[in-house]
Structures are given as structure tokens and as C-alpha cells.
DSSP file (Angstrom, degrees, kcal/mol; ACC not computed):
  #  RESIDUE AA STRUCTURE BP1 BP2  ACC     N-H-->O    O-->H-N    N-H-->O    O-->H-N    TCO  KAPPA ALPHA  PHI   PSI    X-CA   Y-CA   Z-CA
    1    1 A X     >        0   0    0      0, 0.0     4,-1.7     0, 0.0    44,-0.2   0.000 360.0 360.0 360.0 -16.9    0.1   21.1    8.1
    2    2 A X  T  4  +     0   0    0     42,-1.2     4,-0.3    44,-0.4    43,-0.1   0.458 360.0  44.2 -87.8 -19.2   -2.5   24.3    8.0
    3    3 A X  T  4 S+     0   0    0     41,-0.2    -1,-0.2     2,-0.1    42,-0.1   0.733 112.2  49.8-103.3 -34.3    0.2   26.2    6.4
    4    4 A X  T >4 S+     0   0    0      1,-0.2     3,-0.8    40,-0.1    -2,-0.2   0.906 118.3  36.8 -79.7 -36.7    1.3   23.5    3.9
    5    5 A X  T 3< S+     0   0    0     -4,-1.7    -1,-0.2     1,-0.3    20,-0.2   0.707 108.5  57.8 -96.3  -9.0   -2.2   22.7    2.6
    6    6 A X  T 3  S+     0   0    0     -4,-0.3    -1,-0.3    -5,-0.1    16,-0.2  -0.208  81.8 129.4 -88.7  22.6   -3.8   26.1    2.5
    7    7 A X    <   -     0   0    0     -3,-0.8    15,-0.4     1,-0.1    14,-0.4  -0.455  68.8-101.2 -85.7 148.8   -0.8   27.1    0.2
    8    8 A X        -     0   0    0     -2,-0.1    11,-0.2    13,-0.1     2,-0.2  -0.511  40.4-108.7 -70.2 137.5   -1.8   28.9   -3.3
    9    9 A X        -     0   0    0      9,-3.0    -1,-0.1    -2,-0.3     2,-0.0  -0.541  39.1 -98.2 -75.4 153.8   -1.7   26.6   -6.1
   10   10 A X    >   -     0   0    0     -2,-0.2     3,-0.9     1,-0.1    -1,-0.0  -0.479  28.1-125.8 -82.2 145.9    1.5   27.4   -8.6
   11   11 A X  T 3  S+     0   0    0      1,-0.2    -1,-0.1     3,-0.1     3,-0.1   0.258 107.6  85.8 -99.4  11.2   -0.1   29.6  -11.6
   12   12 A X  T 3  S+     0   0    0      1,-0.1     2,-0.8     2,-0.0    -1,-0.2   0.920  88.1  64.4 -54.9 -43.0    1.9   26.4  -13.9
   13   13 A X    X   +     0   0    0     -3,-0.9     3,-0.9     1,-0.1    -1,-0.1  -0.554  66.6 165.4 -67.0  89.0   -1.9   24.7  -12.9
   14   14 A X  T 3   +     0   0    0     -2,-0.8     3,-0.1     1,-0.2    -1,-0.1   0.144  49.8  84.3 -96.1  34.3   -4.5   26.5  -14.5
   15   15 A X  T 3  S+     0   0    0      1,-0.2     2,-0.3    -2,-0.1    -1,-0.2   0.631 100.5  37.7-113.4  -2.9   -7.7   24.5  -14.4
   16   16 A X  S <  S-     0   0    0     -3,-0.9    -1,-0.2     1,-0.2     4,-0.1  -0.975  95.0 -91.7-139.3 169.7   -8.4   26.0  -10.8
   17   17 A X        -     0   0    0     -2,-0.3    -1,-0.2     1,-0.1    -9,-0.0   0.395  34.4-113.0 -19.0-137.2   -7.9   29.3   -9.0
   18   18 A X  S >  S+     0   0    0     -4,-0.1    -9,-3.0    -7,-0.0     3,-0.5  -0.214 124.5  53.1 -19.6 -44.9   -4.5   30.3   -6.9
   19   19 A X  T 3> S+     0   0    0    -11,-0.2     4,-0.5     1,-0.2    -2,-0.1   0.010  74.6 110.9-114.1  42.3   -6.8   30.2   -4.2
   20   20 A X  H 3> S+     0   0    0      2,-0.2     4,-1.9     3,-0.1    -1,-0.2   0.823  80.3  47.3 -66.4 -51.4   -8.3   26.6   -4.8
   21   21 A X  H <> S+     0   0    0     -3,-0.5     4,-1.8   -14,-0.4   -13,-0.1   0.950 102.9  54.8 -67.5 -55.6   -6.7   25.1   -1.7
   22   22 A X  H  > S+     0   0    0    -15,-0.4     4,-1.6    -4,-0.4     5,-0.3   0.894 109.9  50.9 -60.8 -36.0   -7.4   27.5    0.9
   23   23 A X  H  X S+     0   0    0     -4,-0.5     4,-1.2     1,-0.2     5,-0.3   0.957 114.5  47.0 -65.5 -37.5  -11.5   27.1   -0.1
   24   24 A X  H >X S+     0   0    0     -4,-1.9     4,-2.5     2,-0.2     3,-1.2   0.985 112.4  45.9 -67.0 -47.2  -11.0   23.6    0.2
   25   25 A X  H 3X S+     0   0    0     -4,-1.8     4,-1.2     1,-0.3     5,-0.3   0.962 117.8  42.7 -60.9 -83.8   -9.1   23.8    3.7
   26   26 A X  H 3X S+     0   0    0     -4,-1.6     4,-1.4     2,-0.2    -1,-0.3   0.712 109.2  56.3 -53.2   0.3  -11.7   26.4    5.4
   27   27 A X  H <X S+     0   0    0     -3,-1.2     4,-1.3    -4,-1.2     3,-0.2   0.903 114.2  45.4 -77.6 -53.2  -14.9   24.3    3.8
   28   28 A X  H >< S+     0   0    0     -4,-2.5     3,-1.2    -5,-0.3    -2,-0.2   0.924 120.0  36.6 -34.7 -65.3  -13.0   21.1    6.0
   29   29 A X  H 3< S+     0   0    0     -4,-1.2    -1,-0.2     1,-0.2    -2,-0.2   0.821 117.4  55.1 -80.5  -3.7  -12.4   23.2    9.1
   30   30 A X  H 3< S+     0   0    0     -4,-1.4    -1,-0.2    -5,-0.3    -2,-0.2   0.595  85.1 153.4 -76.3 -16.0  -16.2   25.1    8.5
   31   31 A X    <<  -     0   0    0     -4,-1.3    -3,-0.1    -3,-1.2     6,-0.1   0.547  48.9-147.9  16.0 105.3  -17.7   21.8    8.4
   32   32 A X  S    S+     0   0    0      2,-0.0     2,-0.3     4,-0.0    -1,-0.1   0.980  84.3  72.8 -56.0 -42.3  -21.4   21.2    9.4
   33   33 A X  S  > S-     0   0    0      1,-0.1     4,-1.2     2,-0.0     5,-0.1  -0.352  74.8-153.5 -86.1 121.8  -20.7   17.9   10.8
   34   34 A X  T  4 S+     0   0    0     -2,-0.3     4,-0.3     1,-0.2    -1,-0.1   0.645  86.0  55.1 -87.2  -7.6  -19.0   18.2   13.7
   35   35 A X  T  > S+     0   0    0      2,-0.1     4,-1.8     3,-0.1    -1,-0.2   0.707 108.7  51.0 -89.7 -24.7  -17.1   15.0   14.0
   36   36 A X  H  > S+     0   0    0      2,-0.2     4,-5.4     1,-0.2     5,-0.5   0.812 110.2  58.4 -73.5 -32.4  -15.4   15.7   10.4
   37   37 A X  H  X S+     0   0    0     -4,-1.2     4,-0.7     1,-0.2    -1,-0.2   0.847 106.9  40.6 -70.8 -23.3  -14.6   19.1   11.8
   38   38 A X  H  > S+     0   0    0     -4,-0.3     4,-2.3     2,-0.2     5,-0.3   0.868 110.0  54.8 -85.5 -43.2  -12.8   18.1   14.5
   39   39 A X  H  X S+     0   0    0     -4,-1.8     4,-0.6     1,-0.2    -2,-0.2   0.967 113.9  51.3 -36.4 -66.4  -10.8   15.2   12.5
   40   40 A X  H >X S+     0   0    0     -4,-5.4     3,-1.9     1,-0.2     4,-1.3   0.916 112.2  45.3 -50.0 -38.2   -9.8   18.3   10.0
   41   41 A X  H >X S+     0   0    0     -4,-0.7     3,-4.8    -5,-0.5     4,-1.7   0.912 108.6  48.5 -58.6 -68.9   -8.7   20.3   12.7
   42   42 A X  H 3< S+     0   0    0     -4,-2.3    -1,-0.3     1,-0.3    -2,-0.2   0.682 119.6  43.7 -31.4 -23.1   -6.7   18.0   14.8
   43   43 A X  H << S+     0   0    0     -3,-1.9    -1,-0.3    -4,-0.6     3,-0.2   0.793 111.1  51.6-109.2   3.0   -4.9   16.9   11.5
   44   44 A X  H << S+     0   0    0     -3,-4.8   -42,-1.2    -4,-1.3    -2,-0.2   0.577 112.1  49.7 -94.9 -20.9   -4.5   20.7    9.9
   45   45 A X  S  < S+     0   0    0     -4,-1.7    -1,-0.2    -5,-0.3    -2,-0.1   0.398  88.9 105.3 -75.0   4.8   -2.8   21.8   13.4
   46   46 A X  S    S-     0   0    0     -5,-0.2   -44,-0.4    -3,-0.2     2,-0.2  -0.233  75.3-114.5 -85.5 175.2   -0.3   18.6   13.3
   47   47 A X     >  -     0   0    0    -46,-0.1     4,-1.4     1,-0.1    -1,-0.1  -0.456  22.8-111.4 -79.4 164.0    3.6   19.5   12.4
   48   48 A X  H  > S+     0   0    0     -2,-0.2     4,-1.8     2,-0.2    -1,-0.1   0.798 121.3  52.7 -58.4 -43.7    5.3   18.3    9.3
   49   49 A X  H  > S+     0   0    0      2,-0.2     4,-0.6     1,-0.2     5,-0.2   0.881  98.4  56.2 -86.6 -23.3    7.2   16.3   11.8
   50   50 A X  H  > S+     0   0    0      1,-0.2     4,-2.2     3,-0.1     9,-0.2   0.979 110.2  45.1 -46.8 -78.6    4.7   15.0   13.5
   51   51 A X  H >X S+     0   0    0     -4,-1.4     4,-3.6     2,-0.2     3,-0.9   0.808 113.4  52.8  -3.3 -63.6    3.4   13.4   10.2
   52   52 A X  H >< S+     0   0    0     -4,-1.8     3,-1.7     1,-0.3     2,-0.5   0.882 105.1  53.6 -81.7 -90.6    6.9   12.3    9.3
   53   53 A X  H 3X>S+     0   0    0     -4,-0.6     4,-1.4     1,-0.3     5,-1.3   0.402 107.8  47.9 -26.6 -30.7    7.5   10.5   12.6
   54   54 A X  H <<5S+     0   0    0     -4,-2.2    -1,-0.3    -3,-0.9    -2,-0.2   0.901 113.2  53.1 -72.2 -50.5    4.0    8.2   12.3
   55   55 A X  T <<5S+     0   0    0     -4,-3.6    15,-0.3    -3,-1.7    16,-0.3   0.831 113.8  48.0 -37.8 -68.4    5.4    7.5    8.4
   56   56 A X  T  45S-     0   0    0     -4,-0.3    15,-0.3    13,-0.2    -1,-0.2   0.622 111.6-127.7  -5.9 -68.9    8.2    6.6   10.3
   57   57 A X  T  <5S+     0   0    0     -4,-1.4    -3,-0.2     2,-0.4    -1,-0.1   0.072  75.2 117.2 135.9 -21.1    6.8    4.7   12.7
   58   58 A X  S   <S+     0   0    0     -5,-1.3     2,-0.3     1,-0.3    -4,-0.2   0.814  89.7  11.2 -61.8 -58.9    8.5    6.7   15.7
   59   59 A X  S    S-     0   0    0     -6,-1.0     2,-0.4    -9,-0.2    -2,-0.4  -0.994  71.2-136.4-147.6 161.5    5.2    7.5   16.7
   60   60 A X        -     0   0    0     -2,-0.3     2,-0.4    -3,-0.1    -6,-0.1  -0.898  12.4-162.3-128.1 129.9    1.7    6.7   16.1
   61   61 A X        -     0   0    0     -2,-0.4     4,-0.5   -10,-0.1    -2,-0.0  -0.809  12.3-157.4 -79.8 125.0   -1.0    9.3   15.8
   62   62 A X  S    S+     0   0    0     -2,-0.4    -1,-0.1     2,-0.2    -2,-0.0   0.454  94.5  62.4 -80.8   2.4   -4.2    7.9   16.2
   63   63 A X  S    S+     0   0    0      1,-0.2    -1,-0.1   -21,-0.1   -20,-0.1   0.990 110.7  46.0 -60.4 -50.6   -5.6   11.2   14.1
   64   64 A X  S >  S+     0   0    0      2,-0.1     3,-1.2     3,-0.0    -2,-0.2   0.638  83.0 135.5 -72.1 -11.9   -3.5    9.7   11.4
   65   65 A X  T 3   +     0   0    0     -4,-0.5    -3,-0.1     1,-0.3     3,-0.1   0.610  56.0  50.4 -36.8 152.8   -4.5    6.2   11.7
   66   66 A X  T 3  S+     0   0    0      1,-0.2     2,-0.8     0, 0.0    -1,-0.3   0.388  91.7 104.7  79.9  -9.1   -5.2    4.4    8.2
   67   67 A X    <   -     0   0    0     -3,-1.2    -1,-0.2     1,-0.1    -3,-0.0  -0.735  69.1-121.0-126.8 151.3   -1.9    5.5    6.8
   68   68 A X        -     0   0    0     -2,-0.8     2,-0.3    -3,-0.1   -11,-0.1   0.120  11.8-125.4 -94.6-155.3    0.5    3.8    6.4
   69   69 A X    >>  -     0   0    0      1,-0.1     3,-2.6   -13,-0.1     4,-0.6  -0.771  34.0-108.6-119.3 170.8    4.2    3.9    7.7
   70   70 A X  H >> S+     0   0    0    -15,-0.3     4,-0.8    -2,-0.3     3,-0.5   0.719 117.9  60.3 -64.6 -20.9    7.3    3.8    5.5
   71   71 A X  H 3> S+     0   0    0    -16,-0.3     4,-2.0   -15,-0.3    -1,-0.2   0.814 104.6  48.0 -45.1 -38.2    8.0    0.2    6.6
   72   72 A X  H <> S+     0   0    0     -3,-2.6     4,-0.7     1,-0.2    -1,-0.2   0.530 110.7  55.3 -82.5  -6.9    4.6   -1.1    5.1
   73   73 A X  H <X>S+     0   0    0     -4,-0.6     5,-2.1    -3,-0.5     6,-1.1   0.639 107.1  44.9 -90.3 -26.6    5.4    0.7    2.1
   74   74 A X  H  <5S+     0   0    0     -4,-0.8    -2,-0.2    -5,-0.3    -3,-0.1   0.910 120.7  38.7 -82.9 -50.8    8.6   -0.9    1.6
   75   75 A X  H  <5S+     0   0    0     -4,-2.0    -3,-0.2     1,-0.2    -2,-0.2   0.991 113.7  53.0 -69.5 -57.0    7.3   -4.8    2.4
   76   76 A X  H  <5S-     0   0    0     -4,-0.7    -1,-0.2    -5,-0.2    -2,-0.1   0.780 111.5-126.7 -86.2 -15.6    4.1   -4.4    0.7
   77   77 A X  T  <5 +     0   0    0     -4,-0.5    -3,-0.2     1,-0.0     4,-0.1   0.956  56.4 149.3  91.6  32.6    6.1   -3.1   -2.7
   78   78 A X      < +     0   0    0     -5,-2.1     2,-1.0     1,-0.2    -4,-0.2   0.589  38.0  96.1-111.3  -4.0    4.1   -0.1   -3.0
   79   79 A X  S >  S-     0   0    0     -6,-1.1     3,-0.7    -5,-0.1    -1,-0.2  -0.694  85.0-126.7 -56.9  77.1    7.0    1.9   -4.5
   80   80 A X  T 3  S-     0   0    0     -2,-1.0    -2,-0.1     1,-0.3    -3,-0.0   0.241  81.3  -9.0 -94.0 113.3    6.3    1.6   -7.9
   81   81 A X  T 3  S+     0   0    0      1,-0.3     2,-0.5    -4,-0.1    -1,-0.3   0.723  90.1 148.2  69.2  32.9    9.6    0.2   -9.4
   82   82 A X    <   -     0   0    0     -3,-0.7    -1,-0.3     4,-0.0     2,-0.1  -0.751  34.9-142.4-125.8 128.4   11.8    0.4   -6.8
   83   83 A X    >>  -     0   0    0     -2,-0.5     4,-1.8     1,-0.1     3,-1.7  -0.485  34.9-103.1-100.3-179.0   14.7   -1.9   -6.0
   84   84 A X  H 3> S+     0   0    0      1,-0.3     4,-1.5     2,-0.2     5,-0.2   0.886 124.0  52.8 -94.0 -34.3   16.0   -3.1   -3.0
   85   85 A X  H 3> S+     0   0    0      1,-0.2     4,-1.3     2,-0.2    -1,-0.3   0.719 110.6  49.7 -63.5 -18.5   19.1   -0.4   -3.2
   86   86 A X  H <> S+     0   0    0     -3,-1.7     4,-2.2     2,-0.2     5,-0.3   0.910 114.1  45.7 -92.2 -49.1   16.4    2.8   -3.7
   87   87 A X  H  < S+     0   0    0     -4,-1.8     4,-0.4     1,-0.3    -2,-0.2   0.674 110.3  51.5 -72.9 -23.2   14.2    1.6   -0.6
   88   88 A X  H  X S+     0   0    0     -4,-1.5     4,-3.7    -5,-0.2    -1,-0.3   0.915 115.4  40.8 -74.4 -49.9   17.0    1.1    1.5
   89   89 A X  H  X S+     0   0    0     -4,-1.3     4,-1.5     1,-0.2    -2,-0.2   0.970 112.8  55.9 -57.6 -53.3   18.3    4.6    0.6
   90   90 A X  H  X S+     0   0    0     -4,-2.2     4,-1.9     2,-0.2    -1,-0.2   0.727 110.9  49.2 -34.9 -31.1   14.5    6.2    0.8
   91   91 A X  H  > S+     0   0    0     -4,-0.4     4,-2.6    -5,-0.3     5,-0.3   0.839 103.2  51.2 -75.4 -57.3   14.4    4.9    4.2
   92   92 A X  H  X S+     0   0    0     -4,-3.7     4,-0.8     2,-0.2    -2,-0.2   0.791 115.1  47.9 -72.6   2.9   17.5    6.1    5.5
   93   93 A X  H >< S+     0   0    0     -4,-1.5     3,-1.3     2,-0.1    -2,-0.2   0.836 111.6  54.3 -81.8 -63.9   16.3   10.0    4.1
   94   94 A X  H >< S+     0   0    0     -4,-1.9     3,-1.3     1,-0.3     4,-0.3   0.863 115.0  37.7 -45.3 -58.6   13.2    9.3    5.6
   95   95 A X  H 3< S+     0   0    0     -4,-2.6    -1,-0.3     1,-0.2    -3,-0.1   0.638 120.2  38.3  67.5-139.6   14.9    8.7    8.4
   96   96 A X  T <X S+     0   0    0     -3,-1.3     4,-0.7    -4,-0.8    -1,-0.2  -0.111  80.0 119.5-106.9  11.8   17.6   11.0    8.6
   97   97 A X  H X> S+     0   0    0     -3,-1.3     4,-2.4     1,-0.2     3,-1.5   0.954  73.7  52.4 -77.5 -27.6   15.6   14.2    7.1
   98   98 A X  H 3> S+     0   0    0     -4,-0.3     4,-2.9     1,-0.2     5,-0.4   0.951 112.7  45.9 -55.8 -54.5   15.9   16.4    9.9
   99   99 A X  H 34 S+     0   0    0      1,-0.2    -1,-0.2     2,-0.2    -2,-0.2   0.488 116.8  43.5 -32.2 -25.1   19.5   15.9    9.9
  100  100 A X  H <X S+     0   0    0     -3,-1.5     4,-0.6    -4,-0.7    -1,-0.2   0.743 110.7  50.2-107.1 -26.1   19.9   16.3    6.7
  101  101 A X  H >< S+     0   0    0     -4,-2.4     3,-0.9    -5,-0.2    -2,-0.2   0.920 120.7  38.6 -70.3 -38.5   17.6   19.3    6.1
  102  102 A X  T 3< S+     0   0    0     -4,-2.9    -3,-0.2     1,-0.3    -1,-0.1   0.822 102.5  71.2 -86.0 -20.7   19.4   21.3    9.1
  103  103 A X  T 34 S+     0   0    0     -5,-0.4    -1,-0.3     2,-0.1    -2,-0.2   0.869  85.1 103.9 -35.5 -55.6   22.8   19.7    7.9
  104  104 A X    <<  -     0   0    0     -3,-0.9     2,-0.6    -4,-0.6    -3,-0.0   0.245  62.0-150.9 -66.0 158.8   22.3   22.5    4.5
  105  105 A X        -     0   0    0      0, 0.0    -1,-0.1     0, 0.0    -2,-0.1  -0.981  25.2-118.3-137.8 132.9   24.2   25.3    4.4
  106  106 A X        -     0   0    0     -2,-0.6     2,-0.6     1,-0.1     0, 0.0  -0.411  38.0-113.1 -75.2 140.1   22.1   28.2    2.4
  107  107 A X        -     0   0    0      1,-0.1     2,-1.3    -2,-0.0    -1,-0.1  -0.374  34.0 -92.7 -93.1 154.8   24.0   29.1   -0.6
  108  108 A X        -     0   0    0     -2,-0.6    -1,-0.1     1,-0.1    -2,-0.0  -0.053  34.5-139.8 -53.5  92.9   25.4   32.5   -0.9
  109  109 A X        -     0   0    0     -2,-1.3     2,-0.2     1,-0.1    -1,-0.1  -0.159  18.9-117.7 -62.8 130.4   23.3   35.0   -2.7
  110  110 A X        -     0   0    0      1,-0.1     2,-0.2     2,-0.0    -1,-0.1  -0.436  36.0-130.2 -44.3 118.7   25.2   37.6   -5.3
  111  111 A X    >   -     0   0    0     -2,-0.2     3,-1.5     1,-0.1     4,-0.2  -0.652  20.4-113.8 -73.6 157.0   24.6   41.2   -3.9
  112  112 A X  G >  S+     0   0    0     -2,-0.2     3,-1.1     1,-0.2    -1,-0.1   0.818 123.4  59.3 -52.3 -33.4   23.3   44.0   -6.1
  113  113 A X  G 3  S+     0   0    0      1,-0.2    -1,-0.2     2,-0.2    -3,-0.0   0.696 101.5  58.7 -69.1 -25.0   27.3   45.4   -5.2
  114  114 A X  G <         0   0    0     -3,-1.5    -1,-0.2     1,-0.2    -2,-0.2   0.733 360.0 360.0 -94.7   5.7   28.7   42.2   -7.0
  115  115 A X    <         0   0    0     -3,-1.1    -1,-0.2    -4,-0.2    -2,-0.2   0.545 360.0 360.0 -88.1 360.0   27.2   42.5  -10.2
């Protein structure tokens, strides 16, 4: 997650820096308070799959605790317009993404020799 959220913002955004995120990310882990520092840490060192697996449900982080998982999202209606065929599919992605991300097959890039 330390890699995902410390990322440069895309220069499409222009109302803050490229390097808007990363000041926010070290002020979190630079923290005076030492219980907030520790929260950040613990939750900028998690995986992307960690995350995905509490949405999930698979397993429950108590760092992440107060969000919720894609099941409570689905009952409570908090997809904004979403019928019972979109939520069924979002769920199976959700899921299935690992499977489906390693499933891809990269597509073949022209070499400079094919042009």
C-alpha cells in the first residue's frame, strides 16, 4: 500500500504538485502522535492483497477495521445504481482478481525492426 499511495499524482490534476501524495504519506508515517503513527504504518506496509482479502471477507485485519467488506456493500445497496446482475458480477471479479489478473497474457509489443 506504501507504494500505491505515495505514487506521483498524474500531471492531468493540476491544483496540487506531482509530489502531493508522498508529503501526505511521510507527514502520516512522521507523525507526532505516536498511536496515529503506528496505525499509518501498519496499514502503509499491508499488500494490495491483503486489503482485497478483508473487502472480501477472507480475512479480517483488525488495522483495517471500520471498512467495510464487499458483502456489506452489496446488502446495504451502497453501489450507486447497481442491479442485481452488476453486483453479482462485481463480486465474482472481486473475487476472482487474482486469477484473472495472472490469467492476462501481456500483449505483444511492435519492435523498432517491425516498423
Amino acid at each position: 500500500m506504501k507504494k500505491i499511495f505515495s505514487e506521483d499524482i498524474r500531471t492531468k490534476y493540476s491544483r496540487y504538485p506531482p509530489s502531493h501524495n508522498k508529503h501526505i504519506f511521510e507527514n502520516l508515517i512522521n507523525e507526532s502522535d505516536e498511536i496515529k503513527k503506528s496505525t499509518f504504518t501498519k496499514i502503509f506496509n499491508l499488500t494490495f492483497l491483503d486489503c482485497l482479502n478483508h473487502f472480501r471477507g477472507g480475512i479480517i485485519l483488525d488495522d483495517l477495521q471500520g471498512i467495510n467488506q464487499i458483502n456489506n456493500y452489496i446488502k446495504e445497496g451502497k453501489i450507486d445504481n447497481a442491479d442485481e446482475e452488476y453486483c453479482t458480477i462485481f463480486n465474482y471479479f472481486m473475487n476472482n482478481f487474482e486469477n484473472i489478473i495472472t490469467a492476462k497474457k501481456a500483449r505483444k509489443r511492435k519492435s523498432k525492426n517491425d516498423i
